[in-house]
N, C-alpha and C positions, 0 to 999 in steps of 0.2 A: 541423402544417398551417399554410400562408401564410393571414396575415390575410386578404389579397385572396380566399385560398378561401373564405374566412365570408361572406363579403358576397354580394349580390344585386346580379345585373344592373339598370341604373335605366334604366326605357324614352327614348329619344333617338328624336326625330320631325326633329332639324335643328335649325339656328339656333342651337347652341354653336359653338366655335373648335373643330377639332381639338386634343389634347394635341402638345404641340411637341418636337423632338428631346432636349430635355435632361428633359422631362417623362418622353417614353416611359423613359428611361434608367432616369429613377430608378424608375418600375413594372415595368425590365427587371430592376432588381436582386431583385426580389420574389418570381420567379419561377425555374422551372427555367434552368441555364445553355447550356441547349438551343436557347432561344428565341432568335431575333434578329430585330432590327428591318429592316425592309426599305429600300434604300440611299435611297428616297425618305422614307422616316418615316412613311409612312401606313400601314403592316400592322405586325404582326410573325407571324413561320415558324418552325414546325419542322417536323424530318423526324423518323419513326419507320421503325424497320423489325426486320420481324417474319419468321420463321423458316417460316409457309406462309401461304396463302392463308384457314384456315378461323382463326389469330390474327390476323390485319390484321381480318376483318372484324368481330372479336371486339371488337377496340381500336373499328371506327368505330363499332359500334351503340349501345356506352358514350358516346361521344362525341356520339352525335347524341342520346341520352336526356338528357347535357349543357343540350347544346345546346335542347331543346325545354322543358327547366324553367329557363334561364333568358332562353327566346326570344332568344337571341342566337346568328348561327347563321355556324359557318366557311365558306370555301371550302375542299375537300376535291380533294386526287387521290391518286386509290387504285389500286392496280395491287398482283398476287400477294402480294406481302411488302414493301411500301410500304403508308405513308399523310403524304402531304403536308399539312399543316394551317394554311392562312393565317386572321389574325384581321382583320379591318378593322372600320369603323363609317361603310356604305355612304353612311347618312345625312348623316357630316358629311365623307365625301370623307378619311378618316383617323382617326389612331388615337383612344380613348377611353380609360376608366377599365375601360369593360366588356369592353373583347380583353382585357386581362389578369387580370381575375377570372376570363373562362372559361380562361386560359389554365392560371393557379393550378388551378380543377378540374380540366382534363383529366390536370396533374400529377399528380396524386392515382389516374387509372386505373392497378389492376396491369398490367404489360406482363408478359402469359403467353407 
């Protein structure tokens, strides 16, 4: 397990700096080599894809159970055997500490 998956979301209300491109890096390295940062620096995406419609939504309801215990929550596009997963930190307009600890958990769901 990634360290980053141990840790806990820390709530962000604004008024930190965004993590900066050479920051996200080093929390890209933490992480599945799936993940990439977005060409501006403020998200990181991955894609998944899944083999019918009833594992895609297998994968999102894992993800949003994630998502709702460490109140940090993605952007999602989901279609038959997709699932699109952006992480941002709407708050400070860019990336955090906390895209990539959820990022670390969602690694950790089985892909059935």
């Amino acid at each position: 397990m990634s360290g980053l998956a141990e840790r806990r979301c820390k709530p962000c209300e604004g008024g930190i700096p965004p993590l900066t491109a050479a920051e996200a890096q080093q929390f890209l390295s933490q992480i599945s080599g799936s993940w990439a940062v977005t060409e501006n620096a403020r998200a990181i995406r991955r894609e998944f894809r899944f083999r019918d419609f009833y594992r895609t939504m297998s994968f999102v309801n894992a993800l949003a159970h994630v998502a709702n215990i460490e109140d940090h929550h993605p952007d999602l596009e989901v279609g038959y055997n997709y699932c699109h997963v952006t992480y941002t930190t709407h708050a400070i307009r860019g990336l955090s500490e906390n895209d990539f600890v959820c990022a670390a958990k969602v690694d950790l769901i089985p892909l059935i």
